[in-house]
N, CA, C and O of each residue as an XYZ file, in Angstrom:
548
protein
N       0.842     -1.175      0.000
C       0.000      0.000      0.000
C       0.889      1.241      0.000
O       1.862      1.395      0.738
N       0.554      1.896     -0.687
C       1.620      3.593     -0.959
C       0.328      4.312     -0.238
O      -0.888      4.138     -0.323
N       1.557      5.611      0.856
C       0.268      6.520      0.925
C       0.594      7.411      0.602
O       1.797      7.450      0.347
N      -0.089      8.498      0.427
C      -0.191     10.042     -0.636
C       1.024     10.676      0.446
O       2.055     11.127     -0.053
N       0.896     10.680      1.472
C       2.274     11.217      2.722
C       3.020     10.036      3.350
O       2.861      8.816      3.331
N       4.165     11.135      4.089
C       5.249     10.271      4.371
C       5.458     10.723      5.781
O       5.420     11.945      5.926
N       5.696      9.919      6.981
C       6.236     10.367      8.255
C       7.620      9.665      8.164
O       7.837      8.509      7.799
N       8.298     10.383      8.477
C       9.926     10.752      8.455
C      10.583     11.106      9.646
O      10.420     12.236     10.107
N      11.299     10.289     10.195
C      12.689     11.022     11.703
C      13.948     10.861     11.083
O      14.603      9.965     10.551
N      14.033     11.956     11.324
C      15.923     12.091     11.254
C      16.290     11.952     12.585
O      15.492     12.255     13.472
N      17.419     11.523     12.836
C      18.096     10.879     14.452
C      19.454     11.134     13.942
O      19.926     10.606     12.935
N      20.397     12.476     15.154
C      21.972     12.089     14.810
C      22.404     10.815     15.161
O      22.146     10.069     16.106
N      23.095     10.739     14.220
C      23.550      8.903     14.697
C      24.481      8.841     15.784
O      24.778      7.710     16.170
N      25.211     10.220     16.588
C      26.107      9.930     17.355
C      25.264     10.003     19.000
O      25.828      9.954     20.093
N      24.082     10.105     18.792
C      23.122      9.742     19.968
C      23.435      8.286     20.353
O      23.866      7.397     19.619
N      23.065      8.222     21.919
C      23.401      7.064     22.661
C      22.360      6.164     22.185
O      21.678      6.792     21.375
N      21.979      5.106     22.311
C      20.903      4.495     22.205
C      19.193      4.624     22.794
O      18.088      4.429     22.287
N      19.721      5.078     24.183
C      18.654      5.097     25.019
C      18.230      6.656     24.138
O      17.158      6.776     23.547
N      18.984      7.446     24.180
C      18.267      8.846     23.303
C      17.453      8.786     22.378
O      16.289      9.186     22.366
N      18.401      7.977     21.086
C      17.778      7.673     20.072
C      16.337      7.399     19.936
O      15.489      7.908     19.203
N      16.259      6.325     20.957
C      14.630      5.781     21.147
C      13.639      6.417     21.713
O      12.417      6.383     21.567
N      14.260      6.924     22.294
C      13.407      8.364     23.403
C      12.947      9.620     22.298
O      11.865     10.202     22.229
N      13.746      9.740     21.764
C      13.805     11.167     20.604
C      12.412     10.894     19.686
O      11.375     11.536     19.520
N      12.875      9.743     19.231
C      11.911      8.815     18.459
C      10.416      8.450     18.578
O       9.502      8.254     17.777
N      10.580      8.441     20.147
C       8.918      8.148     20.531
C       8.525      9.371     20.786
O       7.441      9.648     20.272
N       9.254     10.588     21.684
C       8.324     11.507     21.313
C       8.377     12.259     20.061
O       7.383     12.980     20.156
N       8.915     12.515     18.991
C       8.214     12.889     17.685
C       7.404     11.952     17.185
O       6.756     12.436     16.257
N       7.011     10.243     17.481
C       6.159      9.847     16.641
C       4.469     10.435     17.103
O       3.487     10.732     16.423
N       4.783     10.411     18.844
C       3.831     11.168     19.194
C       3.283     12.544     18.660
O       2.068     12.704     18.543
N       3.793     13.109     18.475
C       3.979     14.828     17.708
C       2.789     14.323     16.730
O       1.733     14.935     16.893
N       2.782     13.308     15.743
C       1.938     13.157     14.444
C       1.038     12.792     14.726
O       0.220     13.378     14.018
N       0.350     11.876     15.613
C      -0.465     11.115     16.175
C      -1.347     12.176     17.186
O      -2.468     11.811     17.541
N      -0.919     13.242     17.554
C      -1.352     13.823     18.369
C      -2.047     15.333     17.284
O      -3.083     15.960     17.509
N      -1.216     15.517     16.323
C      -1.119     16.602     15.674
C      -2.444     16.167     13.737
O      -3.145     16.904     13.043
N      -2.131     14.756     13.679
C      -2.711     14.187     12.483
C      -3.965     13.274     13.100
O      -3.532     12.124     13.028
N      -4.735     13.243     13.427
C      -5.680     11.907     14.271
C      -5.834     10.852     13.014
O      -5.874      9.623     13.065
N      -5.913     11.788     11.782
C      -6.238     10.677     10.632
C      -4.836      9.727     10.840
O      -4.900      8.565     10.436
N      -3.929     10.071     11.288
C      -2.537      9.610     10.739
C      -2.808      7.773     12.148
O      -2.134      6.753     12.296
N      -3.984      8.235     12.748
C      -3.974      6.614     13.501
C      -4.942      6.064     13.453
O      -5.967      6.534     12.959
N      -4.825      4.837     14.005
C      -6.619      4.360     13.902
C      -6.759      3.442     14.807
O      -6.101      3.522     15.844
N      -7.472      2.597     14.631
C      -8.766      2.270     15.833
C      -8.257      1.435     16.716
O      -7.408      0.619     16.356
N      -8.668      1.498     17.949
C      -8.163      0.566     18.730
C      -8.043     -0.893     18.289
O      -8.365     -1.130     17.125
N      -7.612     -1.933     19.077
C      -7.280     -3.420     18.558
C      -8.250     -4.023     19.682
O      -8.499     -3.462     20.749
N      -8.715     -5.164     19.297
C      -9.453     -6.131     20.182
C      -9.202     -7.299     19.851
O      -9.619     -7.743     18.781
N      -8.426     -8.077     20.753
C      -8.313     -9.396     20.192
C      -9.026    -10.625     21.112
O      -9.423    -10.603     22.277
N      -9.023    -11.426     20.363
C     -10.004    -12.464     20.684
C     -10.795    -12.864     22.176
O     -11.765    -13.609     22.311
N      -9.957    -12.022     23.362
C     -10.250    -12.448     24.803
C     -11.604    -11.067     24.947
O     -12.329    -10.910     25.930
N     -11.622    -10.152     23.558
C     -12.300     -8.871     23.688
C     -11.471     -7.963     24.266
O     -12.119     -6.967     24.586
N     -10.263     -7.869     24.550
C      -9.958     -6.971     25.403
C      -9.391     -5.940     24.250
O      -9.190     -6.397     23.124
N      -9.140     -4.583     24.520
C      -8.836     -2.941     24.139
C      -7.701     -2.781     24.123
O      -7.125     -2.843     25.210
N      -6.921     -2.517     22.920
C      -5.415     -1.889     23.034
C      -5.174     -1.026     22.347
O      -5.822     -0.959     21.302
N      -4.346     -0.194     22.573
C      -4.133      1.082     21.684
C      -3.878      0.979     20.239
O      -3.294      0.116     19.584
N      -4.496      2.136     19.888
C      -4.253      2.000     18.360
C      -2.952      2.886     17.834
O      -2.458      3.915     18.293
N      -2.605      2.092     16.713
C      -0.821      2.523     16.341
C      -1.222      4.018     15.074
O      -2.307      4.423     14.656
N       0.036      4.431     14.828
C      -0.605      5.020     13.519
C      -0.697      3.992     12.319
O      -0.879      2.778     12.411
N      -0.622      4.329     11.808
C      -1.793      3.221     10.135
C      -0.369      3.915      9.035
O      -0.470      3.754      7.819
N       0.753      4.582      9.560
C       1.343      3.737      8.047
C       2.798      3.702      8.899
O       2.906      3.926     10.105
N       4.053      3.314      7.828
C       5.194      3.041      8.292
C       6.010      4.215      8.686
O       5.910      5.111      7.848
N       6.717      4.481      9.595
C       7.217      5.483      9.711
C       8.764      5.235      9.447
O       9.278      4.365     10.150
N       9.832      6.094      8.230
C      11.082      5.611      8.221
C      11.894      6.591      8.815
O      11.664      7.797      8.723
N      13.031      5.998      9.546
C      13.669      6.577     10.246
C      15.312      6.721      9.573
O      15.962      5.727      9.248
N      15.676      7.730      9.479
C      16.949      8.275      8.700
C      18.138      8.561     10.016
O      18.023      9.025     11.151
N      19.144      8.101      9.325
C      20.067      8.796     10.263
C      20.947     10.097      9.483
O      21.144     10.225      8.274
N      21.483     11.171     10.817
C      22.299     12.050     10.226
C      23.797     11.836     10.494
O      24.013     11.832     11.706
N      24.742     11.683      9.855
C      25.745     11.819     10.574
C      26.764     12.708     11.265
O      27.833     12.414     11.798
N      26.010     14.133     11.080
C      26.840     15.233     11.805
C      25.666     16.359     11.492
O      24.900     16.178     10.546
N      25.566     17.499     12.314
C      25.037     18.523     12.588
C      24.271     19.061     11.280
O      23.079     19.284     11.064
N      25.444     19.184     10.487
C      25.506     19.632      9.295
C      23.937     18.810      8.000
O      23.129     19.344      7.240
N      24.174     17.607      8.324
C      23.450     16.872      8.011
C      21.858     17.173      8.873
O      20.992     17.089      8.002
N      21.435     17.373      9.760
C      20.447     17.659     10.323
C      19.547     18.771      9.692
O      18.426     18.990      9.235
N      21.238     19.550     10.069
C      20.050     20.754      9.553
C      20.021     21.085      8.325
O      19.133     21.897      8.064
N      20.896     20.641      7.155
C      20.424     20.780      5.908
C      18.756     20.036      5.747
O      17.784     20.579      5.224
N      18.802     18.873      6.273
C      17.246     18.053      6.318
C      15.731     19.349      6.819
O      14.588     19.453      6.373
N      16.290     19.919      7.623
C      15.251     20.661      8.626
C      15.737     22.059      7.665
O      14.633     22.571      7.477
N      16.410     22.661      7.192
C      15.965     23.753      6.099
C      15.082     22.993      5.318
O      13.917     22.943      5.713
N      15.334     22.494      4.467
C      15.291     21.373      3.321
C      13.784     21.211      3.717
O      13.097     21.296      2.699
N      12.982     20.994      4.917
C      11.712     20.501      5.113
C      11.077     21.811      5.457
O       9.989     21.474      5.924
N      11.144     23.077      5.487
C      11.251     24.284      5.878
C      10.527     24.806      4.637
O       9.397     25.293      4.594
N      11.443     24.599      3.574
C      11.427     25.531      2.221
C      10.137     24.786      1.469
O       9.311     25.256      0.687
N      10.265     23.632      1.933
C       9.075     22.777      1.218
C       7.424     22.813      2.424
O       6.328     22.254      2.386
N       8.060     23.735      3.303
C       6.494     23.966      3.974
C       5.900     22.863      4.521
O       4.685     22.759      4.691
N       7.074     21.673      4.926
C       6.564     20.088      5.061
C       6.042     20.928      6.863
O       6.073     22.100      7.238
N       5.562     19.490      7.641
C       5.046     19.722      8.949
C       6.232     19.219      9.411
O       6.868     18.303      8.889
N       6.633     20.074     10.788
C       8.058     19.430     11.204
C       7.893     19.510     12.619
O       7.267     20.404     13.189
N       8.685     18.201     13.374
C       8.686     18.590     14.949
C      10.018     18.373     15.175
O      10.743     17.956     14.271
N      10.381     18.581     16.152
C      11.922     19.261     16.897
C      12.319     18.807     17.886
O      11.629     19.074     18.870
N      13.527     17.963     18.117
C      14.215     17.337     19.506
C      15.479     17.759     19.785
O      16.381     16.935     19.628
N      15.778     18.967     20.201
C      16.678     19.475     20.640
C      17.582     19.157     21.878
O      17.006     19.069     22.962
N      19.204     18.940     21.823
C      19.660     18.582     22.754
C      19.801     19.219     23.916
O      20.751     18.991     24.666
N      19.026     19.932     24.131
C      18.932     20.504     25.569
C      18.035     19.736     26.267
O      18.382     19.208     27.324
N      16.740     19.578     25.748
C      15.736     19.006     26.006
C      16.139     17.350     26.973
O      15.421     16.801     27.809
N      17.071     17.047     26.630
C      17.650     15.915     28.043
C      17.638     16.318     28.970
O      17.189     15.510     29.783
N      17.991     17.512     29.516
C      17.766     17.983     30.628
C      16.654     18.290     31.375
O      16.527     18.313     32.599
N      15.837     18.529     30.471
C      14.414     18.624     31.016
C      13.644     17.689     32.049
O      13.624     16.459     32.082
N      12.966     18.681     32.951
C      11.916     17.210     33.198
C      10.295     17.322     33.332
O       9.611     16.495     33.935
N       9.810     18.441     32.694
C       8.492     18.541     32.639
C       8.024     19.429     31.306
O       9.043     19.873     30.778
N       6.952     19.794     30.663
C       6.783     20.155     29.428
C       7.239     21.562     29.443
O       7.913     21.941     28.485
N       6.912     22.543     30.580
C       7.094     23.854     31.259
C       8.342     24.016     30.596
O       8.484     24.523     29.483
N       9.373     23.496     31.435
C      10.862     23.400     30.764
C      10.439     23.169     29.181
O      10.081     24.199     28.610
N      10.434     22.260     28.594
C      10.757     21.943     27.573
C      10.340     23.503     26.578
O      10.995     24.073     25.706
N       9.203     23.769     27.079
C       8.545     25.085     25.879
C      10.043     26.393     26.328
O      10.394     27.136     25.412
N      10.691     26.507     27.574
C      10.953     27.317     28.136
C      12.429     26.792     27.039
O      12.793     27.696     26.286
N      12.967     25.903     26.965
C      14.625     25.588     26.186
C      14.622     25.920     24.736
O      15.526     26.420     24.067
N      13.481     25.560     24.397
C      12.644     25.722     22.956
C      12.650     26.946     22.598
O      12.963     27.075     21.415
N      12.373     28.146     23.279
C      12.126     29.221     23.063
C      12.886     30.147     22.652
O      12.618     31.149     21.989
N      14.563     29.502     23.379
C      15.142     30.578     23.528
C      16.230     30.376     22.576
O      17.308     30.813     22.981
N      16.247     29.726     21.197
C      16.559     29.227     19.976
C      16.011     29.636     18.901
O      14.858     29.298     18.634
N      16.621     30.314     18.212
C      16.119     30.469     16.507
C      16.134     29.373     16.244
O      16.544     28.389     16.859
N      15.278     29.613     14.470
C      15.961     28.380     13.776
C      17.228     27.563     13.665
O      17.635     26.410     13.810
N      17.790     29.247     13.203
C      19.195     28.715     12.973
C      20.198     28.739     14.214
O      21.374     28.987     13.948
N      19.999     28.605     14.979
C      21.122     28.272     16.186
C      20.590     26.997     17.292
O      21.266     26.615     18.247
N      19.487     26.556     16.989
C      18.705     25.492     17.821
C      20.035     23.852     17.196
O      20.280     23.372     16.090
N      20.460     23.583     18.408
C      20.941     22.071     18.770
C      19.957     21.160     18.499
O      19.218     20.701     19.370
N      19.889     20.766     16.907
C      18.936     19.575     16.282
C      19.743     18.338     17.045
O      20.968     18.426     17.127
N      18.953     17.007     17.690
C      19.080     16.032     17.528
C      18.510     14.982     17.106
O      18.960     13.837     17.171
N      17.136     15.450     16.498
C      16.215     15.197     15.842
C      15.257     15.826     15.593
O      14.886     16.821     16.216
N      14.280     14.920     13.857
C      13.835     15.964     14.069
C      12.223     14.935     12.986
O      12.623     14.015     12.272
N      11.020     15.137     12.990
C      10.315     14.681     12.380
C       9.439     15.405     10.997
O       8.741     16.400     10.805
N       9.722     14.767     10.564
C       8.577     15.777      8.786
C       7.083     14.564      8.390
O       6.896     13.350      8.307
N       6.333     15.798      8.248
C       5.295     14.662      7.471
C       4.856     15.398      6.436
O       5.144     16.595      6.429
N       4.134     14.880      5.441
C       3.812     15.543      4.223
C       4.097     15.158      3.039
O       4.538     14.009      3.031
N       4.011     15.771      1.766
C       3.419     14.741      0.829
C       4.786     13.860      0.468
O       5.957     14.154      0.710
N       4.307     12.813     -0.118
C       5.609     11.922     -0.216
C       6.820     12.488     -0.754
O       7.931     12.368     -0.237
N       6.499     13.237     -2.032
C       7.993     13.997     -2.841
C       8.345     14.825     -2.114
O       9.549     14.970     -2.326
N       8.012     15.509     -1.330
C       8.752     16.676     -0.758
C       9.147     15.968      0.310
O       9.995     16.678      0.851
N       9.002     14.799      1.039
C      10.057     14.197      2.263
C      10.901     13.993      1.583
O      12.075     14.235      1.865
N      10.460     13.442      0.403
C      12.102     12.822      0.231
C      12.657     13.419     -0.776
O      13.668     12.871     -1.215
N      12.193     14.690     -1.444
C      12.913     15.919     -1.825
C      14.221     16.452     -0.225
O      15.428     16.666     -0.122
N      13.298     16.449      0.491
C      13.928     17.504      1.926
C      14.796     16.453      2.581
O      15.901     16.799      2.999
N      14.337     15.021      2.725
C      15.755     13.868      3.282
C      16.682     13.588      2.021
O      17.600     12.918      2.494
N      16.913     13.748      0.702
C      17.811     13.698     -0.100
C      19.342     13.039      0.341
O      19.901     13.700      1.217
N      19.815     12.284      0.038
C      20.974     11.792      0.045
C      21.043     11.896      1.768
O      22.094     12.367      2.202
N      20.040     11.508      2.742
C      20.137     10.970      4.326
C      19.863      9.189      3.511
O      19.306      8.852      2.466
N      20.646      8.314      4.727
C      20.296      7.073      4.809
C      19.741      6.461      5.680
O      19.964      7.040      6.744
N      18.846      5.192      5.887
C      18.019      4.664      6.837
C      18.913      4.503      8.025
O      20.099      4.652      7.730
N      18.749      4.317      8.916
C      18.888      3.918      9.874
C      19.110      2.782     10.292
O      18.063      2.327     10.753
N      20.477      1.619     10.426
C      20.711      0.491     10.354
C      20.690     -0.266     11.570
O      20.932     -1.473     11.550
């Protein structure tokens, strides 16, 4: 199945592991929270019981290998007007949302510490804006 859009994470690859995955779950949240179409219906399996519903397509995950690489991706998704969310390395430090809007703030575009970062939108322009990034191995 092809869908008309694409959800997309870029992740620096020199993130620890535990980051990586962390970074990851909250931008997938970002779409799911931000797209409702982008999920669907709860699951019930045979005992009847209720489980959360996932989003409904694949999400691919890119790695960057240096700064440079990030943020060419995050102009790159910028110019194309894609939907973008933001995991900045300050944001480890954080420990409640308060903070987080408060680290966020005090960053332009261009001087914000990308360590990830999420795009959704129509398929050619993700992968116009991830251009020469590779998956994530």
């Amino acid at each position: 199945m092809e869908f008309e859009n694409k959800i997309a994470i870029v992740l620096k690859n020199d993130l620890m592991d535990w980051q990586k995955l962390n970074v990851a779950a909250f931008l997938a949240s970002s779409i799911a929270i931000q797209f409702p179409e982008t999920h669907g219906a709860k699951f019930v399996n045979a005992s009847q019981s209720e489980y959360l519903p996932f989003i409904k397509q694949p999400i691919f995950i890119y790695k960057a290998n240096d700064k440079a690489q990030i943020d060419r991706a995050f102009l790159r998704a910028k110019q194309r007007e894609l939907n973008i969310g933001i995991y900045t390395n300050p944001l480890f430090a954080t420990k409640n949302e308060a903070e987080n809007h408060l680290v966020i703030a005090k960053s332009t575009d261009e001087n914000q510490d990308l360590v990830g970062i999420i795009v959704y939108g129509d398929n050619r322009k993700v992968n116009k804006a991830l251009d020469g990034l590779k998956f994530h191995g």
